[in-house]
LOVEXPA-312866 format. One record per residue (C-alpha): residue in one letter; x, y, z; residue number from 0. Coordinates in nm, 3 decimals. Layout:
{'a', {X, Y, Z}, NUM}
...
This chain:
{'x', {0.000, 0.000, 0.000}, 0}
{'x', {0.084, 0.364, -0.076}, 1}
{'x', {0.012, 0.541, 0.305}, 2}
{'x', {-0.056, 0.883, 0.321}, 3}
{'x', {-0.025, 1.003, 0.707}, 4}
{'x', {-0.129, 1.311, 0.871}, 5}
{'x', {0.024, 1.358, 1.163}, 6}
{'x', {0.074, 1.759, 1.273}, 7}
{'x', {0.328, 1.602, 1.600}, 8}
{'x', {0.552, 1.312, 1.411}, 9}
{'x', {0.889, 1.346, 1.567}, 10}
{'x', {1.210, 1.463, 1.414}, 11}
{'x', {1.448, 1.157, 1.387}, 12}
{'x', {1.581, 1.141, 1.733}, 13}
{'x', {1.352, 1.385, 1.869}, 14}
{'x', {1.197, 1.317, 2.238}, 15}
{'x', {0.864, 1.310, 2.249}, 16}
{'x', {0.560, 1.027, 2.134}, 17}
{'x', {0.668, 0.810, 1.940}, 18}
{'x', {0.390, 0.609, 1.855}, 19}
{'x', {0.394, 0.649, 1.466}, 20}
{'x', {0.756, 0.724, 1.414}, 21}
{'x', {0.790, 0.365, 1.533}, 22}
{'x', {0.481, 0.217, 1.348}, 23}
{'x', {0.581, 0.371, 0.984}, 24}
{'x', {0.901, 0.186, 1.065}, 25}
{'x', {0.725, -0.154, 1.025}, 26}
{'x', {0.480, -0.078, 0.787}, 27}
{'x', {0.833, 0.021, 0.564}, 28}
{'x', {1.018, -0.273, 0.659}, 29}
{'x', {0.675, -0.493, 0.575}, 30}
{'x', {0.723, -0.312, 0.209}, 31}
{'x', {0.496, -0.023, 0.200}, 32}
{'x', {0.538, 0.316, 0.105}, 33}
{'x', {0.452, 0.632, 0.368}, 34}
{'x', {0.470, 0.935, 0.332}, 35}
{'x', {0.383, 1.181, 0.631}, 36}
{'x', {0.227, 1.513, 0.652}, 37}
{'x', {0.384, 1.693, 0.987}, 38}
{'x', {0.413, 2.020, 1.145}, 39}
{'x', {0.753, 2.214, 1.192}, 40}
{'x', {0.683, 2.315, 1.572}, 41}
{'x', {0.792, 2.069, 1.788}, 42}
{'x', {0.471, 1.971, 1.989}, 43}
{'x', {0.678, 1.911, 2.362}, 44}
{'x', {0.878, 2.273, 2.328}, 45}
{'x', {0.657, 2.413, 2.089}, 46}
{'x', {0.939, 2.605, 1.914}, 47}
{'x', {1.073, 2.575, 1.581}, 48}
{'x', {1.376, 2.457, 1.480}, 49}
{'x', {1.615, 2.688, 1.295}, 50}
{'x', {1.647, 2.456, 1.001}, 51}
{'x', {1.276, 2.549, 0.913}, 52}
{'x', {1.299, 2.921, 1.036}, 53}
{'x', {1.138, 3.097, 0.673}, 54}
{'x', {1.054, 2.807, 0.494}, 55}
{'x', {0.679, 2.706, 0.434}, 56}
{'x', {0.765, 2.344, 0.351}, 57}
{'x', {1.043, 2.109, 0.389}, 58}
{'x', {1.020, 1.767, 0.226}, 59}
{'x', {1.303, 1.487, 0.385}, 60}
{'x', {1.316, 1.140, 0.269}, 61}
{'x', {1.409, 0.967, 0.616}, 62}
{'x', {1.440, 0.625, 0.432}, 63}
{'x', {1.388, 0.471, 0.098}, 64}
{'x', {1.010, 0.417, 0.131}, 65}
{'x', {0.937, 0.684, 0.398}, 66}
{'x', {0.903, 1.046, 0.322}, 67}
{'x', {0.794, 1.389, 0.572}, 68}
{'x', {0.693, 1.648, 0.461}, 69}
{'x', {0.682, 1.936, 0.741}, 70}
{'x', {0.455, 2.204, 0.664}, 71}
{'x', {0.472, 2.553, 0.881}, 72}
{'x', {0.308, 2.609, 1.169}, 73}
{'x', {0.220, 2.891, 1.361}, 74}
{'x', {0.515, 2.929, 1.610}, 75}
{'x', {0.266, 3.106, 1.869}, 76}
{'x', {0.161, 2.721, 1.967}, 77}
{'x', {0.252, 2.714, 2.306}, 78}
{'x', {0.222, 3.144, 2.347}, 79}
{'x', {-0.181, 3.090, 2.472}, 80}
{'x', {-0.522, 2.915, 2.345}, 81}
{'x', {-0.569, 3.131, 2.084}, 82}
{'x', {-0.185, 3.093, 1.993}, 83}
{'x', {-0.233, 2.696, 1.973}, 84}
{'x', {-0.569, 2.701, 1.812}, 85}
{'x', {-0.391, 2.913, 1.516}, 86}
{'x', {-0.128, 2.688, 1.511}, 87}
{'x', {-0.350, 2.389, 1.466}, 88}
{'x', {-0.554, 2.577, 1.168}, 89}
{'x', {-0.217, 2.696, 1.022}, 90}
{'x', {-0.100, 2.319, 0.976}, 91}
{'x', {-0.455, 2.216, 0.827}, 92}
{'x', {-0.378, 2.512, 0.559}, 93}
{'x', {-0.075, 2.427, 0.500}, 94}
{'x', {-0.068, 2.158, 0.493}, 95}
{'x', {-0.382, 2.120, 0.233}, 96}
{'x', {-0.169, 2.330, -0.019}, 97}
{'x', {0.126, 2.122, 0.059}, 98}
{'x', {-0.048, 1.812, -0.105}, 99}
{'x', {-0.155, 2.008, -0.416}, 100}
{'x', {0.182, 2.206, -0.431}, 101}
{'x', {0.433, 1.900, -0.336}, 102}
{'x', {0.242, 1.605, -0.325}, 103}
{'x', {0.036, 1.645, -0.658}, 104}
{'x', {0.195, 1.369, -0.872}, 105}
{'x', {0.160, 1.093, -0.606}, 106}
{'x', {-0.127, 0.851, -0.568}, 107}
{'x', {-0.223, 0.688, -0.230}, 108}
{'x', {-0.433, 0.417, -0.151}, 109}
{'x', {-0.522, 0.551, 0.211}, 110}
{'x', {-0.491, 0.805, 0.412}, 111}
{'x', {-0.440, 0.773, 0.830}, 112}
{'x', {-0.495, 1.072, 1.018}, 113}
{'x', {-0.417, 1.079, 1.385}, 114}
{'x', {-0.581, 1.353, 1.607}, 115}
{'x', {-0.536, 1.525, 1.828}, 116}
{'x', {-0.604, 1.799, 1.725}, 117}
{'x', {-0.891, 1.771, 1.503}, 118}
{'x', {-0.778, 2.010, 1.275}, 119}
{'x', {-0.624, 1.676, 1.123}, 120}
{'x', {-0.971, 1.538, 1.043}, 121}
{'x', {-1.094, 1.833, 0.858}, 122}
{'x', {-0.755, 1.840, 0.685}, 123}
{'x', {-0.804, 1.435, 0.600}, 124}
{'x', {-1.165, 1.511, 0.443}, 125}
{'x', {-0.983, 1.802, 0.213}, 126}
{'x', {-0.695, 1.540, 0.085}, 127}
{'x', {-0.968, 1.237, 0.102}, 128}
{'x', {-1.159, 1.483, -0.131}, 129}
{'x', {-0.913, 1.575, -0.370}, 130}
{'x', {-0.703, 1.271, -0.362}, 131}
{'x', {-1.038, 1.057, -0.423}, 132}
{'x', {-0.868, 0.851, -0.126}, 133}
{'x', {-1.094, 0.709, 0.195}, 134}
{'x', {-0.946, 0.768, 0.534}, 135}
{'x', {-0.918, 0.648, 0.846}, 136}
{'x', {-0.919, 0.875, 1.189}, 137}
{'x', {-0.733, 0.806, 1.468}, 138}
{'x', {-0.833, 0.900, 1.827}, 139}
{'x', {-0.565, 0.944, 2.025}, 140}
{'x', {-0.760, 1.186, 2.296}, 141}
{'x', {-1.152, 1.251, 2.313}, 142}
{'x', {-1.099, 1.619, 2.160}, 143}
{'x', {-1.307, 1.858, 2.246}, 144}
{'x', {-1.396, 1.680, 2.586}, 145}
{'x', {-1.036, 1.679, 2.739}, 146}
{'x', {-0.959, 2.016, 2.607}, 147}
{'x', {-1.326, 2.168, 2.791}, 148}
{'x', {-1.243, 1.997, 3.099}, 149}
{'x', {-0.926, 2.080, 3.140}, 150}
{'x', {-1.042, 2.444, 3.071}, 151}
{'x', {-0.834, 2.475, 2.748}, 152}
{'x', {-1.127, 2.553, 2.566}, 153}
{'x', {-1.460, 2.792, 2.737}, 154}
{'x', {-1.607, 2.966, 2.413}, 155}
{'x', {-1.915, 2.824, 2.363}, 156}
{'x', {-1.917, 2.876, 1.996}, 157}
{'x', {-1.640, 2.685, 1.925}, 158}
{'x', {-1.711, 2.436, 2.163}, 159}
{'x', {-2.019, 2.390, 1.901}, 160}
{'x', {-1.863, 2.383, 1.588}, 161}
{'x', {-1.572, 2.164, 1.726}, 162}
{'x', {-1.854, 1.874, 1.836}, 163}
{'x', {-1.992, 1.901, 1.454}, 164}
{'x', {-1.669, 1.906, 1.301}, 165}
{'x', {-1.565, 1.618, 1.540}, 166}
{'x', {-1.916, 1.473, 1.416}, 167}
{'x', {-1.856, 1.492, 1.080}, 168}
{'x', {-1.479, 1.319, 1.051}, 169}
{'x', {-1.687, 1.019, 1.194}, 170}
{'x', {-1.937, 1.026, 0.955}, 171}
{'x', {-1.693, 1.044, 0.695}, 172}
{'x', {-1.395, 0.813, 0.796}, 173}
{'x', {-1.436, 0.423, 0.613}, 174}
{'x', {-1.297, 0.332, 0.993}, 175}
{'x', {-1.176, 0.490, 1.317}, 176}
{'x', {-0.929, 0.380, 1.522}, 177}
{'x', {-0.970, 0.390, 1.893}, 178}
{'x', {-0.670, 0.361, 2.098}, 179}
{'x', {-0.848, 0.230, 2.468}, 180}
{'x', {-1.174, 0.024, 2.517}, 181}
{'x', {-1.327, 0.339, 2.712}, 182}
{'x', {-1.291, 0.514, 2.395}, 183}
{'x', {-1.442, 0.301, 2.239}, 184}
{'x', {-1.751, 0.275, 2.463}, 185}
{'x', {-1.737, 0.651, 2.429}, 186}
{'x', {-1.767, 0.655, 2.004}, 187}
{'x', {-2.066, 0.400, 2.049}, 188}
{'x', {-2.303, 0.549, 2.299}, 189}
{'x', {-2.220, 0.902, 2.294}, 190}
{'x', {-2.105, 0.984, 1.928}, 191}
{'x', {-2.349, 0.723, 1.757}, 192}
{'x', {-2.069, 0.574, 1.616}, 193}
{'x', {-2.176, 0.251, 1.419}, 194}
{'x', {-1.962, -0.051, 1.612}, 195}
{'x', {-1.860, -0.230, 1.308}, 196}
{'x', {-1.684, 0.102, 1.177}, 197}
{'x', {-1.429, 0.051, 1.503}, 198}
{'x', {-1.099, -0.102, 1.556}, 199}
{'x', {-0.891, -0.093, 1.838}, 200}
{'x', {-0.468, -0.105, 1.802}, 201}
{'x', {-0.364, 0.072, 2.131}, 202}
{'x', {-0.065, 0.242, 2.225}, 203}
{'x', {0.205, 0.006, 2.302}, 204}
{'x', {0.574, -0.106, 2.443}, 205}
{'x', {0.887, -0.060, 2.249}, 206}
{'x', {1.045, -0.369, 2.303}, 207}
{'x', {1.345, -0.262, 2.015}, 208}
{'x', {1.519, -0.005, 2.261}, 209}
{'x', {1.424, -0.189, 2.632}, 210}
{'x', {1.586, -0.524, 2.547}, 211}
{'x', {1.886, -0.397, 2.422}, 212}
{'x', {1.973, -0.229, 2.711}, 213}
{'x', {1.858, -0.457, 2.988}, 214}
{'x', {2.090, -0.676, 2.806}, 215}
{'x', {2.376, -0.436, 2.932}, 216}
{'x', {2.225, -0.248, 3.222}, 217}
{'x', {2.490, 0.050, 3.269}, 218}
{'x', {2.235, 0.188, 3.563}, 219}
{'x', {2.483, 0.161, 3.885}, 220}
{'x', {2.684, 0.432, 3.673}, 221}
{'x', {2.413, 0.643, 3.516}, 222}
{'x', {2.286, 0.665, 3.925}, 223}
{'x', {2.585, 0.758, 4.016}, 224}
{'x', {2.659, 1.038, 3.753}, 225}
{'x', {2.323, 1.186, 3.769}, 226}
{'x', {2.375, 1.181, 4.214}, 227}
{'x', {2.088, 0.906, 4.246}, 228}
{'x', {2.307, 0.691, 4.484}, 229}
{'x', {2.110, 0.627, 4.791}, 230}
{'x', {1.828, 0.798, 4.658}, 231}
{'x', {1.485, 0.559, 4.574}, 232}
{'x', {1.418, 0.748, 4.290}, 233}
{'x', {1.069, 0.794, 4.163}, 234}
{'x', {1.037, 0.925, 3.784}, 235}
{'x', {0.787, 1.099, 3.584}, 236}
{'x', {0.857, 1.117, 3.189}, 237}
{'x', {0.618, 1.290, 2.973}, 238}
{'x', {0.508, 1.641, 2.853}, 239}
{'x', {0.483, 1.915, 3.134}, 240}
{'x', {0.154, 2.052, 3.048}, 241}
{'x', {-0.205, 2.171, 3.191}, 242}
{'x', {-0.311, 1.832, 3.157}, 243}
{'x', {-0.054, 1.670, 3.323}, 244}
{'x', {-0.093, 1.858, 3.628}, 245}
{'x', {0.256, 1.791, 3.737}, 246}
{'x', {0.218, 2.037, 4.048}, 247}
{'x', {0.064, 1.700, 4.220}, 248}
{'x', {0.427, 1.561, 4.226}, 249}
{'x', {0.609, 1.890, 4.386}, 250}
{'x', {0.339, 1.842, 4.674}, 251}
{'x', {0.405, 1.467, 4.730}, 252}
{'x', {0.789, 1.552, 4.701}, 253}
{'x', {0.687, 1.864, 5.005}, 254}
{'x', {0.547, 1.566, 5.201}, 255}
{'x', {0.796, 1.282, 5.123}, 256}
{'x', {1.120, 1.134, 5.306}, 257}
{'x', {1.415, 1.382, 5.148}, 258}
{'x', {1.560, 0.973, 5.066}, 259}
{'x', {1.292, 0.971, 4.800}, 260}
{'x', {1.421, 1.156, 4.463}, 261}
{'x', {1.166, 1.328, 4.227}, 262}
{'x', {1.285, 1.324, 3.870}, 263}
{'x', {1.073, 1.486, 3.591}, 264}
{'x', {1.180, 1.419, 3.207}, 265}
{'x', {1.005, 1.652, 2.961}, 266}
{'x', {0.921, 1.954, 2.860}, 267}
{'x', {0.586, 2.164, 2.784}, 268}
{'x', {0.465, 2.510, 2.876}, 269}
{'x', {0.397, 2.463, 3.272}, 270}
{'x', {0.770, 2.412, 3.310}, 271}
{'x', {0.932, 2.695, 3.390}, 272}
{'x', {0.636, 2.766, 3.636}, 273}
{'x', {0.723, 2.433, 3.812}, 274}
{'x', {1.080, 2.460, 3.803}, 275}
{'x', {1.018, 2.806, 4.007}, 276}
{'x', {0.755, 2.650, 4.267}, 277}
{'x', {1.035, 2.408, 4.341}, 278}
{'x', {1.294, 2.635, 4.376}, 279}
{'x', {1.013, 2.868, 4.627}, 280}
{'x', {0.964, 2.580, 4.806}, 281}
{'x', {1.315, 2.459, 4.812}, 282}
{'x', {1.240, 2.110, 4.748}, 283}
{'x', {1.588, 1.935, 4.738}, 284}
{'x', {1.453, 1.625, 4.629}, 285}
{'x', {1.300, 1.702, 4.262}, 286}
{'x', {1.525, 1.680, 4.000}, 287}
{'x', {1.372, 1.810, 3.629}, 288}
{'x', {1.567, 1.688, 3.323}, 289}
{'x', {1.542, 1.851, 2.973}, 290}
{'x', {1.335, 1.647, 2.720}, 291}
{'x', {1.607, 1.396, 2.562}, 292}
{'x', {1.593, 1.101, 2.263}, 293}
{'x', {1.364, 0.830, 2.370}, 294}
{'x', {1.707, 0.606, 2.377}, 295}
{'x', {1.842, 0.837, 2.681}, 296}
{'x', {1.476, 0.831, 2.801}, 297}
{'x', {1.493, 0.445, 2.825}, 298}
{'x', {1.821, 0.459, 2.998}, 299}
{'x', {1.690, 0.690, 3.277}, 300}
{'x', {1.392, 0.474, 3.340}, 301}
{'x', {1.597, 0.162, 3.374}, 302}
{'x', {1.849, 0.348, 3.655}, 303}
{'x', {1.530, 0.480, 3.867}, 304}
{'x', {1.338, 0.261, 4.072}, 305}
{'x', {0.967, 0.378, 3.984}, 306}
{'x', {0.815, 0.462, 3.722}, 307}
{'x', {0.526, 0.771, 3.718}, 308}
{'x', {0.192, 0.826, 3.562}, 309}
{'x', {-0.037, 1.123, 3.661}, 310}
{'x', {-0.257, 1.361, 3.472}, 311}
{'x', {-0.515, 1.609, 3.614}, 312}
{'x', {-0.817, 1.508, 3.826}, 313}
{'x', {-1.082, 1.500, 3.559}, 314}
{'x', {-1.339, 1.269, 3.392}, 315}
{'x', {-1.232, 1.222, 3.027}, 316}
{'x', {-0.854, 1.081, 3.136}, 317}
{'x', {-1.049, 0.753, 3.327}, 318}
{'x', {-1.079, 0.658, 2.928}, 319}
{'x', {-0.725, 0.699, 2.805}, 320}
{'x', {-0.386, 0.485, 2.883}, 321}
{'x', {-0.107, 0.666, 2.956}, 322}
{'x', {0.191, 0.650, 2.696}, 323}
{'x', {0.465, 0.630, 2.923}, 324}
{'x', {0.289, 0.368, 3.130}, 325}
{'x', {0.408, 0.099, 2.833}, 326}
{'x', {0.794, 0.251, 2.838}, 327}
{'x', {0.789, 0.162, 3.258}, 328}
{'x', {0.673, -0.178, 3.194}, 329}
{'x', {0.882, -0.281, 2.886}, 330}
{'x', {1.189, -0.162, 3.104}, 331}
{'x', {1.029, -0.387, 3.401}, 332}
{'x', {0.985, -0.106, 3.666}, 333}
{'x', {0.681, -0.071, 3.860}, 334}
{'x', {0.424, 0.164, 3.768}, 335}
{'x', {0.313, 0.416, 4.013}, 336}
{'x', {-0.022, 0.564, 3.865}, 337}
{'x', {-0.261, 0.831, 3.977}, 338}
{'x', {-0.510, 0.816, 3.641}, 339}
{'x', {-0.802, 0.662, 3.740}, 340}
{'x', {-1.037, 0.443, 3.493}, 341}
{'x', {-0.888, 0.231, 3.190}, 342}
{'x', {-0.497, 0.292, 3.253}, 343}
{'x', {-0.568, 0.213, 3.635}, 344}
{'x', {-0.774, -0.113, 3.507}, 345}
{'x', {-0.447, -0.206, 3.288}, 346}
{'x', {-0.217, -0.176, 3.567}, 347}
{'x', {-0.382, -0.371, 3.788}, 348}
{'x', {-0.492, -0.669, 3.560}, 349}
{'x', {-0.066, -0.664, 3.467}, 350}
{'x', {-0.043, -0.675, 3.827}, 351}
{'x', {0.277, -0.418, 3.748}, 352}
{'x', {0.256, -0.126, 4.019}, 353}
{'x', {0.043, 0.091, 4.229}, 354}
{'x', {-0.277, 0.320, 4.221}, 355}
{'x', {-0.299, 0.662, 4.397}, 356}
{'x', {-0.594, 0.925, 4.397}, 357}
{'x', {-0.495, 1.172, 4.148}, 358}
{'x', {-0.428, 1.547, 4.293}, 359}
{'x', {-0.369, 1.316, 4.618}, 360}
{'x', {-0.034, 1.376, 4.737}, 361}
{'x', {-0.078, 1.240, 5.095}, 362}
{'x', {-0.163, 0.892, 4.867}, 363}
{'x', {0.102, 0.927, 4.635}, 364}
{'x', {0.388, 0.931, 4.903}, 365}
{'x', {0.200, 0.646, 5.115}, 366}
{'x', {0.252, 0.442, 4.780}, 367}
{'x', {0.576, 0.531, 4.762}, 368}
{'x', {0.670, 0.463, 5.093}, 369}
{'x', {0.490, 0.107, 5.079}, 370}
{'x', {0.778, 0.062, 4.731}, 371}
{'x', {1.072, 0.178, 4.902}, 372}
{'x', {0.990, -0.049, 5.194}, 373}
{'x', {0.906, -0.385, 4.960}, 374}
{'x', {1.212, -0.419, 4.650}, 375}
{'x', {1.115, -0.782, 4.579}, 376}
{'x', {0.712, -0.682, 4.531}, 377}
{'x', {0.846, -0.383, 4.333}, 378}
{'x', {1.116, -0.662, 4.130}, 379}
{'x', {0.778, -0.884, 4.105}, 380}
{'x', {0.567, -0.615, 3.956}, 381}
{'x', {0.800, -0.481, 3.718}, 382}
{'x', {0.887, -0.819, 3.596}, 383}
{'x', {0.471, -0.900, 3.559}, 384}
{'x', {0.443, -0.556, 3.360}, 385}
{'x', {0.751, -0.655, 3.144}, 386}
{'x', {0.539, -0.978, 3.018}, 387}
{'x', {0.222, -0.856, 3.025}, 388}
{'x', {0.323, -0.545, 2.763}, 389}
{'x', {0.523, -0.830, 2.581}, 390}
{'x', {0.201, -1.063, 2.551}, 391}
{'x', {-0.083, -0.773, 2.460}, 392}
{'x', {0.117, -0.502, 2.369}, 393}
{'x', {0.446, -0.528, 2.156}, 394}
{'x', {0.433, -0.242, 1.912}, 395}
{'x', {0.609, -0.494, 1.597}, 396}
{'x', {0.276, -0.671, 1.646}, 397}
{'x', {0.008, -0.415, 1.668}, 398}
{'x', {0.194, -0.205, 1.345}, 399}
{'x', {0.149, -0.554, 1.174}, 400}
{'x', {-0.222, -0.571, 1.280}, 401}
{'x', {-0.289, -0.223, 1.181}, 402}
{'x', {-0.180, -0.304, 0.830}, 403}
{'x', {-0.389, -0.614, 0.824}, 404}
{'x', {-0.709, -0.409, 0.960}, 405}
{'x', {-0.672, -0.117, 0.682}, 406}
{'x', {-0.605, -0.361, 0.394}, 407}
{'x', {-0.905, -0.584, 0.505}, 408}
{'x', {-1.111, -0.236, 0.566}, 409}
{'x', {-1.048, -0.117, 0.220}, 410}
{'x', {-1.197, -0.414, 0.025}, 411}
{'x', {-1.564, -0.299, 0.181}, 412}
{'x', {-1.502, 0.074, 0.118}, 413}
């Protein structure tokens, strides 16, 4: 198959960040298709971009033989306010639009897979779909507008409107959607009418490619001891530093916490620099924040800490979603301490691979911790349970193998 993604956040090789698609395009190349990506300039965890693309409108990179990107500009206002981001996301749709009649004119596709959020995507995947005379499929990646209304992103009420028909409306016209947890699933059928049989489900997964190699040769006892982790039970949180994270829950457990018990946050996003300056206010000695780095440093990090860390904010919507990094803790066999309540808690506990704490709890969070610290062969057990329960269910060579299968076998009905 010729593969046209849309995906405004693919990652720049090496670039730290999700992953998700950077590593499924891999497969679907090495199975002996052709991809070609639509992708934004402004790197979705800084939300700068890079010099490289500073004046340019469009920069087309062939990464490999059968794998092309072509970045389009965005708006470099994204992470500036609401109003900045929501111009970035209708910049890329524009942009990228004209980028497939201006660069892409020549080529023919047999599908195109569009990932939201946001869903500026969809709308841009109808547009190609209609002028490329190509069906698509819509990935949901994050119930969009609901997480960005309760998170209090997003309060106009007129665009709350047209966002639910737009969202509406990429349904309706998508041959098939894919849903990346059950609850969003469950979600599509009895809330958005969403015909069952139009549904498939490849989740988010584990890399095992990067894990095995280095638990093959651990260098942790050195990494510790560079980064000043000796002695130190050290409890880390990779991910974006954003509203929705709601990372401020993890400088009030590390208030409350034994100064033994390290805080380490990987990542980047806009609530940073506010965080970084609560800690220092607060003079919290035992939080540690490291620059975003390549998912292979990332990997390395998680493998020297002790515990691994899920949390997002305190709201409805995120009891449907898993949480990315949850499947990076378990392929490295750490145990998962998680404060997301609903489908990622569910996960967790059928692996029988960490912990659950209240979200916005703190006083919860460090009781969990303490109970971790005190037990190393439960938390040996649990990481090694998440290790094969991610291998079994969720291997990402597999699930990029099933996708394939699920889009060919979707296309013969469309």
């Amino acid at each position: 198959m010729n593969i046209l993604l849309i995906h405004q956040f693919y990652l720049e090789k090496d670039d730290p960040g999700g992953s998700r698609f950077n590593e499924m395009t891999k497969v679907w190349v090495k199975e002996g298709h052709q991809v070609t990506v639509i992708a934004g300039m402004v790197n979705y965890v800084t939300g700068k971009v890079p010099a490289k693309y500073h004046r340019k409108k469009y920069n087309l990179t062939h990464y490999q033989e059968s794998l092309s990107v072509l970045r389009c500009y965005v708006s470099p206002d994204y992470n500036a306010n609401f109003l900045g981001r929501l111009f970035a996301y209708f910049s890329f749709a524009w942009y990228g639009f004209w980028g497939v009649i201006l660069k892409l004119r020549s080529q023919k596709f047999d599908v195109i897979v569009a990932t939201s959020p946001p869903l500026f995507v969809g709308g841009l995947a109808i547009l190609v779909s209609w002028v490329k005379s190509v069906p698509y499929l819509f990935e949901v990646r994050d119930l969009w507008p609901e997480s960005a209304i309760e998170t209090g992103v997003l309060k106009n009420r007129l665009i709350i409107k047209i966002s639910f028909w737009v969202e509406s409306l990429i349904y309706r016209r998508a041959f098939a959607i894919n849903v990346l947890t059950p609850a969003f699933k469950t979600k599509l059928i009895d809330n958005k009418k969403v015909p069952s049989g139009k549904i498939l489900f490849i989740p988010n997964a584990a890399d095992f490619s990067l894990s095995d190699s280095l638990l093959e040769n651990p260098n942790s006892a050195s990494l510790r001891e560079k980064l000043g982790w000796k002695n130190r039970f050290v409890v880390t949180y990779v991910g974006a530093h954003g509203v929705a994270n709601h990372l401020i829950q993890i400088l009030n457990a590390a208030s409350l916490a034994d100064p033994s018990v390290l805080f380490v946050l990987i990542g980047d996003g806009m609530q940073k620099p506010d965080l970084k300056k609560i800690a220092m206010d607060r003079k919290l000695s035992n939080v540690q924040f490291i620059d975003s780095v390549p998912k292979q440093e990332v990997f390395q990090f998680i493998l020297a800490s002790d515990v691994g860390l899920s949390v997002l904010k305190k709201i409805e919507t995120f009891k449907t979603i898993y949480s990315n990094k949850t499947f990076d803790y378990m392929a490295c066999k750490k145990p998962i301490l998680i404060a997301i309540d609903g489908v990622s808690r569910a996960l967790m506990e059928t692996a029988k691979c960490g912990l659950y704490a209240e979200p916005e709890n703190a006083e919860e969070l460090v009781r969990q911790i303490n109970f971790l610290k005190a037990n190393p062969t439960i938390c040996n057990q649990m990481g090694e349970n998440g290790y094969r329960f991610a291998k079994q269910h969720f291997d990402r060579n597999v699930l990029a193998k099933q996708y394939l299968d699920e889009i060919a076998d979707r296309l013969k009905h469309v």
